[in-house]
ZARO-404992 format. One record per residue (C-alpha): x, y, z. Coordinates in pm, whole numbers, plus 50000, padded with zeros to 5 digits. Layout:
residues N
XYZ;...
END
This chain:
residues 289
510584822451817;508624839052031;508304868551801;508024843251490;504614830351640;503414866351735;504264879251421;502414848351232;499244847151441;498454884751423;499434881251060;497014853250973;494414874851192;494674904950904;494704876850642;491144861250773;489954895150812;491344910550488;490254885650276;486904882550398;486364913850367;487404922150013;485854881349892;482484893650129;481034922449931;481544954549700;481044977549991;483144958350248;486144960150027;485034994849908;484535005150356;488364983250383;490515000650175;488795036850279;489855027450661;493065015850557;493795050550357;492955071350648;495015051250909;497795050850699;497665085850520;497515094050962;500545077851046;502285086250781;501625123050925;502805116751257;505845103851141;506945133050988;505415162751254;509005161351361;509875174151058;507655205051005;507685244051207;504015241651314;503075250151690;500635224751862;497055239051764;498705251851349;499725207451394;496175201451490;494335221651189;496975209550943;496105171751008;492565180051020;493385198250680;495555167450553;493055138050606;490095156950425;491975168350118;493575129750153;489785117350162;488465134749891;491695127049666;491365089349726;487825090149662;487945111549355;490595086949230;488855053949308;485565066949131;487775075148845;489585040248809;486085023048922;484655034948596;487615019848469;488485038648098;487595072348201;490805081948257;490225120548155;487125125448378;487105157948516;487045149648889;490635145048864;491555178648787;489765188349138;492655172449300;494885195649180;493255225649374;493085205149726;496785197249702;497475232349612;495665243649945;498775234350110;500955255649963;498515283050067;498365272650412;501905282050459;501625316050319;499455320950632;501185299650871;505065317850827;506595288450941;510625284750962;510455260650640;507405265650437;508405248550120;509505213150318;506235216450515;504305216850168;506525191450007;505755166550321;501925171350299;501505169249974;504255133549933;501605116850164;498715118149867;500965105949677;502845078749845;499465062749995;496205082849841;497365072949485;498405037849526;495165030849741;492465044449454;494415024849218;493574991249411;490014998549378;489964994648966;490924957248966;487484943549043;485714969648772;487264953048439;484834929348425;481594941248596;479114915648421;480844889848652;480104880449002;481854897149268;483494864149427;485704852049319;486204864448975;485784901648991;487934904749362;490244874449264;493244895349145;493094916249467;492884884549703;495604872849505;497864902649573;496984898049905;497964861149960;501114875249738;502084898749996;501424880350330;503394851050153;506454874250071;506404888850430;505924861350637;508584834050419;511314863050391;510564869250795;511184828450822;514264822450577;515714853850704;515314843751094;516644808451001;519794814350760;519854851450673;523314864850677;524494889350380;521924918750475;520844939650209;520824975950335;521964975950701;522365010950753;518485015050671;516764982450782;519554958650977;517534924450976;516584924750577;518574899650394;519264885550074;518724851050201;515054861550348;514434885550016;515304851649800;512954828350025;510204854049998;510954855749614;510644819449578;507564815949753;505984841949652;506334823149311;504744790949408;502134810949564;501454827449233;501494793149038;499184777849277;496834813049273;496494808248851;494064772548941;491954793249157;491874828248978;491364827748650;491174864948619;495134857048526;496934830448325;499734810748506;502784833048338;501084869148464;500214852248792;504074848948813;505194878448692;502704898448901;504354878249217;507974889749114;506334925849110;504884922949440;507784908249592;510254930249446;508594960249491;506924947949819;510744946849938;511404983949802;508104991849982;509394980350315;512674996050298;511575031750207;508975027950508;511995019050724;514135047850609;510855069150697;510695058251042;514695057151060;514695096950974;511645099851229;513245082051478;510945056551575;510255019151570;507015011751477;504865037651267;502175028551533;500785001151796;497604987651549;499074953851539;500814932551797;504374923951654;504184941151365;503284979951500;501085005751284;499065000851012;501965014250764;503984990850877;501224965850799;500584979550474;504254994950380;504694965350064;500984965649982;500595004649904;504555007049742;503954977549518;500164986749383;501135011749083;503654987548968;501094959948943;498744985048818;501234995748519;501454957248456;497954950748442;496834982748218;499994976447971;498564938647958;494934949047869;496174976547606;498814952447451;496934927147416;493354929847420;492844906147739;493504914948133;494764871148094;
END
């Protein structure tokens, strides 16, 4: 229990600060998710220098290297999706150069295996630049709105989605989990705690549609199957990650519950899903409700 009320204060910490800063301002969300990308996109990084042929100072230049083109990508990205519609701005063809540099790099570098080394640094734009620009479109559908709550509301609802999923399937799991769900790739995870989170997550989503009306009750709940479903995958994929790395924690940001991936594992994995969701309902039918 001990780890139960560690777990829930640091976790209702993050929640005060997370939501204040996305429900505060534009720029506080805007300065949020831009810290979360880097921490992230930098763990993510140091997981896997296990993985790659580079000596100490070729390590050092390559993360230096990693983070900028990871910068530039996510902001690139979340100007693109800010702007909403403008899907076939140019920028985003100047992403395709900076992820190209590292293929370069290891035509210079002659490292033992050149083509895993690229494939590594270029997954991480992809597994947390891309999902993290696509967070920052939400609030830009309806800009003739105020900020709080209607513009932010779907993202503070995602986030009281997620932090409802983690913490209720960390409960029902601790209390009467027993048929685990992948063992050999995250031991504690069970069906029991994946169905309480589930079923939360779902009242959480019903209660969110009074609040936010940026939704209607019945997208509210399908958007908190999404999160929870694919918040689970999320968490699982980050714990094979760290299995293959060899490590517990992807860092020591948060007391009881390590990095800032591990944090954020369910929130970056489930964002494109939502995303698809959300688009497909505007297109389809003419109204993000």
């Amino acid at each position: 229990m001990n780890d139960l009320l560690r777990r829930s204060i640091t976790g209702t910490l993050f929640a005060i600060v997370m939501i204040g800063s996305i429900a505060a301002h534009e720029l506080t969300f805007l300065a949020l998710i831009f810290l979360i990308h880097a921490g992230c996109l930098w763990e993510f990084y140091s997981l896997m220098k296990s993985e790659q042929n580079y000596s100490v100072m070729q390590l050092k230049a390559i993360n230096i290297i990693r983070i900028v083109v990871g910068i530039i990508s996510w902001w690139i990205l979340a100007t693109g999706f800010r702007f909403v519609f403008y899907i076939n701005n140019l920028l985003y063809f100047l992403i395709i150069p900076g992820i190209l540099i590292f293929l370069i790099i290891e035509l210079f570098y002659r490292t033992a295996s050149p083509v895993r080394n690229a494939a590594i640094n270029i997954l991480g734009i992809f597994y947390i630049t891309f999902p993290l620009s696509m967070i920052v479109f939400f609030p830009y559908v309806n800009e003739n709105t105020e900020w709080f709550p209607n513009r932010c509301g779907l993202i503070l609802g995602i986030t009281f989605l997620v932090w409802t999923n983690d913490t209720m399937a960390y409960v029902t799991g601790s209390l009467i989990g027993k048929h685990k769900i992948l063992p050999s790739i995250s031991p504690k995870k069970t069906w029991e705690g994946f169905s309480g989170g589930l079923l939360f997550s779902i009242l959480c989503g019903f209660i969110l549609s009074y609040f936010f009306h940026q939704l209607n009750a019945v997208n509210w709940l399908v958007i908190a199957c999404i999160v929870s479903i694919f918040g689970t995958f999320g968490d699982f994929i980050e714990s094979m990650i760290k299995r293959h790395a060899g490590v517990k924690n992807s860092g020591n940001f948060f007391p009881g519950h390590g990095g800032l991936l591990d944090r954020f594992d369910a929130f970056i994995f489930m964002i494109p899903f939502v995303f698809i969701y959300y688009i497909g309902l505007m297109l389809f039918t003419g109204s993000s409700r």
